[in-house]
Backbone as a ProteinNet text record, in pm:
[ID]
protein_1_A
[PRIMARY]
XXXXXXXXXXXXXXXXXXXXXXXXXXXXXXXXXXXXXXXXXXXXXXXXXXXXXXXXXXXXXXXXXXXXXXXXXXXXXXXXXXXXXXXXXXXXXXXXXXXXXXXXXXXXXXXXXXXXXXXXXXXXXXXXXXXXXXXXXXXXXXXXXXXXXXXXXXXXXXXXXXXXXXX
[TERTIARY]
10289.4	10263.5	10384.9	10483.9	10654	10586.5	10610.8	10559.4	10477.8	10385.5	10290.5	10354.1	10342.5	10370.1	10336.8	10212.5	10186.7	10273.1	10345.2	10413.9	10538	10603.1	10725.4	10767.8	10667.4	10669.6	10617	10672.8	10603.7	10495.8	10402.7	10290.1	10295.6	10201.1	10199.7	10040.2	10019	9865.5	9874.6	9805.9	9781.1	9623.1	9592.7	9524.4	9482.6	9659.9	9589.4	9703.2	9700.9	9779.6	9944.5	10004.6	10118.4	10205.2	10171.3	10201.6	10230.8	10103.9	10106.8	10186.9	10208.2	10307	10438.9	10443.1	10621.3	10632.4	10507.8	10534.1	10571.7	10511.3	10558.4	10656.1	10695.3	10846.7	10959.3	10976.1	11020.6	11027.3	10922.3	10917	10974.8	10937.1	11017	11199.2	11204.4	11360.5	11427.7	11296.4	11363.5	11321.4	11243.3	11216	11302.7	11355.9	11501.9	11591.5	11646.9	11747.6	11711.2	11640	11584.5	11522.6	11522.8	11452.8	11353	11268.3	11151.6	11033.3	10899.4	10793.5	10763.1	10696.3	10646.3	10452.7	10365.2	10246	10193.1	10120	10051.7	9865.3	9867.8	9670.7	9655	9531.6	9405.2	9270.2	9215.2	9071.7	8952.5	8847.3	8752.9	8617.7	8540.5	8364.3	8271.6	8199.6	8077.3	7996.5	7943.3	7868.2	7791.8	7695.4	7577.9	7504.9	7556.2	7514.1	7507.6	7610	7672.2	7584.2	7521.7	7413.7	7294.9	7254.2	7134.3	6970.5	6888.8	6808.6	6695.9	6720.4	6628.2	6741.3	6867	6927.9	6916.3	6925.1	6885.2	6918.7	6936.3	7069.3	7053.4	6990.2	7018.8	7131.2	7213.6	7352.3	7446.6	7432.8	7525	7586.5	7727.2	7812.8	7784.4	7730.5	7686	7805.1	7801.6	7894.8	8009.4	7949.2	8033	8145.2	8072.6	8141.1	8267.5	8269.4	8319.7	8392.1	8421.6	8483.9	8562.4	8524.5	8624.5	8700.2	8625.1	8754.9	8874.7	8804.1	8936.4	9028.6	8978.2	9073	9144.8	9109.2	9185.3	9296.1	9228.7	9377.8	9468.1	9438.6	9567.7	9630.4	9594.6	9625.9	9734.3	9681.7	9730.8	9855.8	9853.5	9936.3	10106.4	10077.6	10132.8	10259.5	10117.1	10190.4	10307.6	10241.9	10331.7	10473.7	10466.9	10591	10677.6	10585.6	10695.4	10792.1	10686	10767.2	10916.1	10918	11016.9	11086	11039.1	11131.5	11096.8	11133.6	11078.4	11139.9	11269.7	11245.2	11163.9	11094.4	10992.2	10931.9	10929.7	10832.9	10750.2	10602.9	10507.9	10376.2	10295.5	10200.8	10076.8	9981.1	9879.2	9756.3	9698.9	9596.9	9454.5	9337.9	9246.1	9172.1	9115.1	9042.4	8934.4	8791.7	8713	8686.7	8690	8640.2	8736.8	8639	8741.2	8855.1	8910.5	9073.2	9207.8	9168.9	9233.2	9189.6	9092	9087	9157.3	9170.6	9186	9349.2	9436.7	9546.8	9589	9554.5	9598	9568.7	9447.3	9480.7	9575.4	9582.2	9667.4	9839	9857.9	9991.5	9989.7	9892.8	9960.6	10095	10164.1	10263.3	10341	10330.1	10407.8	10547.4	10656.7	10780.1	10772.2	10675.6	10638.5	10514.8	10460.5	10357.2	10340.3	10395.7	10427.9	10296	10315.9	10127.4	10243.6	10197.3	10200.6	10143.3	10186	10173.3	10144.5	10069.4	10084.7	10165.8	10241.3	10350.9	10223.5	10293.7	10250.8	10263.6	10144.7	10100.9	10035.7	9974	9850.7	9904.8	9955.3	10008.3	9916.2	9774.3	9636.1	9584.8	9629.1	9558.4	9645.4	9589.6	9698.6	9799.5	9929	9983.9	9987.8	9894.5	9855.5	9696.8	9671.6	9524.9	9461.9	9307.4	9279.6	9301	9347.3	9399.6	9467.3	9627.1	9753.1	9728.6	9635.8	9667.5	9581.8	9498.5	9468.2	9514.7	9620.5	9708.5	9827.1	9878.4	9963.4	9924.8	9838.6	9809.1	9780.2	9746.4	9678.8	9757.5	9898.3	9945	10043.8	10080	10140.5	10299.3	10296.3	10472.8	10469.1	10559	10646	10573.8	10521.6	10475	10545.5	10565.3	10653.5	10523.1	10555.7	10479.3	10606.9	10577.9	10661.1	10589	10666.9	10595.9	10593.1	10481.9	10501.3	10569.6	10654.8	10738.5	10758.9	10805.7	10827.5	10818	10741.3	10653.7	10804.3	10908.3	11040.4	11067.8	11019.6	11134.4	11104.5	11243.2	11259.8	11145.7	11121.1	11082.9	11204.1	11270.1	11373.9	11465.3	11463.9	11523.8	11485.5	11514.4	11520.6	11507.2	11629	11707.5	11577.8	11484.3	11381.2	11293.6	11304.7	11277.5	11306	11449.3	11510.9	11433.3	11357	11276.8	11158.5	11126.5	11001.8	11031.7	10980.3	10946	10911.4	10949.3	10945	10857.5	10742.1	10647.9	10623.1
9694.9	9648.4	9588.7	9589.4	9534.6	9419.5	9343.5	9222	9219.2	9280	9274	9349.5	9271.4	9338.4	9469.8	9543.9	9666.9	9800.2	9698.7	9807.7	9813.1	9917.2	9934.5	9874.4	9810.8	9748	9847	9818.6	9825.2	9799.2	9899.9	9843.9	9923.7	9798.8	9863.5	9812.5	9879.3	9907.8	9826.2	9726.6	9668.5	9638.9	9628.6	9662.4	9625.9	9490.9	9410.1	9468.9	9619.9	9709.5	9658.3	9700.9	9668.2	9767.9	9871.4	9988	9942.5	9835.2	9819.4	9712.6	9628.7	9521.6	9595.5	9663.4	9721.1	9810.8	9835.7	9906.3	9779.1	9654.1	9588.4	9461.2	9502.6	9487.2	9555.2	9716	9799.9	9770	9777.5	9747.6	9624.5	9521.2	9397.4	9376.1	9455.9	9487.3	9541.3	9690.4	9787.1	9727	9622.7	9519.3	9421.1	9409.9	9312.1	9378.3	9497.7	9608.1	9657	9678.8	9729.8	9618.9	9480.2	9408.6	9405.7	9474.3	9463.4	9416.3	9377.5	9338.6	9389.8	9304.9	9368.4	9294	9415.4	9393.4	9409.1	9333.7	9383.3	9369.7	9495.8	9527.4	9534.6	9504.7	9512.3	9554.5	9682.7	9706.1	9678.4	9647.7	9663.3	9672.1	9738.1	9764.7	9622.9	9587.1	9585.6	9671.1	9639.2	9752.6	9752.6	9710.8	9701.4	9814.8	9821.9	9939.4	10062.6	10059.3	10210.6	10212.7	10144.5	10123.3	10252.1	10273.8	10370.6	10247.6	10267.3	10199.2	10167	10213	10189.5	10140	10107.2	10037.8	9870.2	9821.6	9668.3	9605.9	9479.5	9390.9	9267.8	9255.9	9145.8	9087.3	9024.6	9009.9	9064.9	9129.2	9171	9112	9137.3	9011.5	9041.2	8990.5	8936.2	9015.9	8995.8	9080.6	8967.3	8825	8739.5	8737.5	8727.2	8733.4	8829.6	8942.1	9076.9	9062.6	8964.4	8959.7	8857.7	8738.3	8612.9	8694.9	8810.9	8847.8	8932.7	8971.7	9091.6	9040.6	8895.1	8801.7	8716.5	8709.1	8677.4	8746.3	8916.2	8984.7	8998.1	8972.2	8989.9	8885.6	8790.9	8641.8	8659.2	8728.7	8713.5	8831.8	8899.9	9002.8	8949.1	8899.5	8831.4	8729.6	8643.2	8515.6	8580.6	8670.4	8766.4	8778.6	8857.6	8877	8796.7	8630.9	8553	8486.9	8498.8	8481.9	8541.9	8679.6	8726.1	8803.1	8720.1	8751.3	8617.2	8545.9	8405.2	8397.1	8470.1	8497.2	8584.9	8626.1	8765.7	8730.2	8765.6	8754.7	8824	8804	8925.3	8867.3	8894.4	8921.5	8970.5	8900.4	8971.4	8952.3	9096.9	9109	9234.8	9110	9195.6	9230.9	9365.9	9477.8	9578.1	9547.5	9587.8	9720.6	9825.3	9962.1	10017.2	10174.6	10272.4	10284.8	10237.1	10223	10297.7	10416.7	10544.5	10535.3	10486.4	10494.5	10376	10266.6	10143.2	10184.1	10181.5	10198.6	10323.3	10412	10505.2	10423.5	10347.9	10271.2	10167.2	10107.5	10013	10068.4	10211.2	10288.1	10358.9	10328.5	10445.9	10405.3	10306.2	10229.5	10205.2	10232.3	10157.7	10251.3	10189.2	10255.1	10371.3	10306.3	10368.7	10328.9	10399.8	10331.2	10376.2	10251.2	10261.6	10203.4	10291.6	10267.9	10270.9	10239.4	10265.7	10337.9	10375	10500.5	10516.2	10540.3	10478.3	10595	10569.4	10653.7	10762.7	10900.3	11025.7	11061.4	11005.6	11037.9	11147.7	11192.9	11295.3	11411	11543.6	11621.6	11664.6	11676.5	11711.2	11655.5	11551.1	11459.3	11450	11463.3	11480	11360.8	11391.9	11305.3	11150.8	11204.6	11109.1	11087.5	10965.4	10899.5	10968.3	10979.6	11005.5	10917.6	10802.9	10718.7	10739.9	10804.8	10814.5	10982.3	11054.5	11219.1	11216.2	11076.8	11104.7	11078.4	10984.8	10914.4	11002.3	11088.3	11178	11273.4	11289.2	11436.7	11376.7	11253.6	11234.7	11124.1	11095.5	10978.4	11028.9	10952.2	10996.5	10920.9	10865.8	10793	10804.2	10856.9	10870.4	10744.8	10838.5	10753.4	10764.6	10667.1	10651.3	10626.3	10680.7	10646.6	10566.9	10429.4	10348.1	10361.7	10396.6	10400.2	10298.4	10211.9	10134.9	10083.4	9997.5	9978.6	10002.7	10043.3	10065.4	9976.7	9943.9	9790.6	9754.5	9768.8	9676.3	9618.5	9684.6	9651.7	9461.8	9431.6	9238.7	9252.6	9113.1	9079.3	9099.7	9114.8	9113.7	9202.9	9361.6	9432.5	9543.4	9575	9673.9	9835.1	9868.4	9986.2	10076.7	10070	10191.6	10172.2	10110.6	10123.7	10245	10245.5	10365	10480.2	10516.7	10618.8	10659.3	10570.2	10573.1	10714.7	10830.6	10926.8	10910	10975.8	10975.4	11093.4	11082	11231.3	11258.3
13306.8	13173.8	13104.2	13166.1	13077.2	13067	12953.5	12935.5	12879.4	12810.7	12718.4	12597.1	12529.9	12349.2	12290.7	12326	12313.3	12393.1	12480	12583.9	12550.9	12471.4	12417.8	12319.4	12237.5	12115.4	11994	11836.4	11756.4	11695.8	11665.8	11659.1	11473.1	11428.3	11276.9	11223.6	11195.4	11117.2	10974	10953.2	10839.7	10770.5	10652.6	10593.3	10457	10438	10339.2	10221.1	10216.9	10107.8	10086.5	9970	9947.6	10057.8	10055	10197.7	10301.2	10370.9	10501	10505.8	10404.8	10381.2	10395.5	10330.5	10341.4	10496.1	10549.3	10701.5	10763.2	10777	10820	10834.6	10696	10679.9	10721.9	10680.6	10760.1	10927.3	10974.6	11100	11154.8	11099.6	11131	11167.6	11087.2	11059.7	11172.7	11199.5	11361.5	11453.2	11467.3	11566.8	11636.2	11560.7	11541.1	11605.5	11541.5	11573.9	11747.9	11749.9	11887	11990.1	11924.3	12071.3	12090.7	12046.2	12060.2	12002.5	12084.6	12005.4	11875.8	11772	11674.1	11692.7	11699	11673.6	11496.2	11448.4	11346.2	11393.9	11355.3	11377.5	11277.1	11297.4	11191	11230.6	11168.6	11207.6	11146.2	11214.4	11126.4	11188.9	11130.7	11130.7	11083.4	11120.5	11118.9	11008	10901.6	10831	10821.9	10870.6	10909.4	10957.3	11057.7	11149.4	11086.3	11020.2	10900.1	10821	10757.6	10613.5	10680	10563	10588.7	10531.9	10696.2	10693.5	10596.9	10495.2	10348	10257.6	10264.8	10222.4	10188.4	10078.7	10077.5	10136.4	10283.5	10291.7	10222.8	10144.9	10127.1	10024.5	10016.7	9968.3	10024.5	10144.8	10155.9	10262	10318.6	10382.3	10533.5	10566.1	10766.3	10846.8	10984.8	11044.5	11076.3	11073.3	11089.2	10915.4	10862.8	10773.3	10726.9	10749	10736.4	10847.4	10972.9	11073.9	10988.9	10959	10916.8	10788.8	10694.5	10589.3	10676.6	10766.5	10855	10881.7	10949.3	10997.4	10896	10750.4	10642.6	10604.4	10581.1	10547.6	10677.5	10782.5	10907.1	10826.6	10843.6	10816.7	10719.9	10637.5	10480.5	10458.2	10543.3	10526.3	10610.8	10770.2	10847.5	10760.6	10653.2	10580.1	10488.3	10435.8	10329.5	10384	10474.1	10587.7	10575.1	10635.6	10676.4	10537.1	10425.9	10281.1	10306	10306	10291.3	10381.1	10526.3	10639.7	10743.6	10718.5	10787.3	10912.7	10988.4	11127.3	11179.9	11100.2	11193.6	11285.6	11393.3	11519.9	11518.7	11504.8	11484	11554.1	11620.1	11717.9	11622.9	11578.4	11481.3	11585.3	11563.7	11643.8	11552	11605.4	11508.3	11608.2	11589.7	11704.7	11627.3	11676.3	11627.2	11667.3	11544.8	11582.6	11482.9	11455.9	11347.5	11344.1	11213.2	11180.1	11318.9	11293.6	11367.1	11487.5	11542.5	11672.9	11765.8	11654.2	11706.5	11753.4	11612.1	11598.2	11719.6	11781.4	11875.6	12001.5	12002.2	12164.5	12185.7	12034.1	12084.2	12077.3	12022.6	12033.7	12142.4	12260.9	12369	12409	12447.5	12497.8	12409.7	12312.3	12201.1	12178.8	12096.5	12078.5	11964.1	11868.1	11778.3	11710.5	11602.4	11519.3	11410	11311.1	11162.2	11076.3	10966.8	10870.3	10750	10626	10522	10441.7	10367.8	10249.8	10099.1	10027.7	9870.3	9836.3	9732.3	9677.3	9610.3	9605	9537.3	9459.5	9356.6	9206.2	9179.5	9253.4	9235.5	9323.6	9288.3	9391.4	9487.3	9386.3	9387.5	9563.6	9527.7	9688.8	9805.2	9903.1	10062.9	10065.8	10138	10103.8	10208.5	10309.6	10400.6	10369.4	10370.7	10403.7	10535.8	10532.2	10675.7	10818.2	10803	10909	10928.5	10870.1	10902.7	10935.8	10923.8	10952.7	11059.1	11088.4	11266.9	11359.2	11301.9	11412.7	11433.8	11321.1	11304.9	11414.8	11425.9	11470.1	11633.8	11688	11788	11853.4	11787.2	11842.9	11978.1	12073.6	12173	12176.9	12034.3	12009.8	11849.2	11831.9	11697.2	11613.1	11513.7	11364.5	11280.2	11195.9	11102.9	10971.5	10829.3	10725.5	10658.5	10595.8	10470.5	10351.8	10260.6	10096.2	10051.6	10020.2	9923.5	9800.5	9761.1	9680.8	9558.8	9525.7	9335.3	9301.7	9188.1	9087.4	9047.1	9056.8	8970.8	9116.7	9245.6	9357.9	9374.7	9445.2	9417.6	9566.4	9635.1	9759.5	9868.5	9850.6	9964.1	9936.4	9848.6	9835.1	9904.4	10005.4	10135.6	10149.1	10005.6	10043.4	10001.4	9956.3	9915.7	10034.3	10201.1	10275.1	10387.8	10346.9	10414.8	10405.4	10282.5	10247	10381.8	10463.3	10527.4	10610.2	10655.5	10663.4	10835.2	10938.8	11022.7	11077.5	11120.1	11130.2	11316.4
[MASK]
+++++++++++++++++++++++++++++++++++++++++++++++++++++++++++++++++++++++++++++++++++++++++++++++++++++++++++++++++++++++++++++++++++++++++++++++++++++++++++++++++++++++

């Protein structure tokens, strides 16, 4: 497998969020440092199937459709990146199926696998999402969580990256 991007590469979970933006910024960075690939994923369902069959569909968005937005926020998250890291080398790949399940197949090989985090307002609520506490618990390479940025932080100010949490 040397030679494929998933194999000893970073792989980072995106999702559209200001979080997964700063994971894969973060990441971009140890990508660099280390040589290695950087993947960005993206998952997604079909909801269709999920709906409960006395449910209305009508208005509601096709599977094609809900595939072309998935493939918007990769898109869109990717573009973000290159704003404010325009050498990034990054590999965007969209893979259909539950968030957490996706993200662990495509981290068996991987160096690591970094998600993002919303900062902790509520002591009340876990401090991981259920995507990041399944991958936590089930990943077979070092996850990293990045916090999302403090609303003053600039685009290209770094150092509240250091914060990202190594689990």
């Amino acid at each position: 497998m040397p030679g494929d991007p998933l194999y000893g590469g970073l792989i980072v979970g995106v999702d559209g969020s200001e979080a997964s933006l700063a994971a894969l910024r973060w990441s971009a960075a140890k990508a660099r440092l280390l040589g290695a690939p950087l993947v960005a994923v993206h998952a997604w369902l079909p909801a269709g199937p999920h709906r409960a069959p006395y449910a209305p569909s009508s208005g509601l968005p096709t599977a094609e459709q809900e595939h072309m937005r998935a493939l918007r926020t990769l898109d869109a998250t990717v573009a973000r990146l290159a704003e404010v890291d325009p050498d990034a080398q990054v590999l965007a790949l969209l893979d259909q199926g539950p968030a957490a399940t996706v993200l662990l197949r495509r981290a068996r090989h991987a160096l690591l696998l970094a998600l993002g985090r919303r900062a902790r307002e509520d002591v009340m609520l876990p401090a991981l999402g259920a995507v990041a506490r399944e991958c936590v618990r089930h990943a077979v390479c070092p996850v990293v969580t990045v916090p999302d940025p403090p609303e003053d932080a600039k685009p290209r100010d770094l150092p509240w990256l250091a914060r990202a949490a190594l689990l």
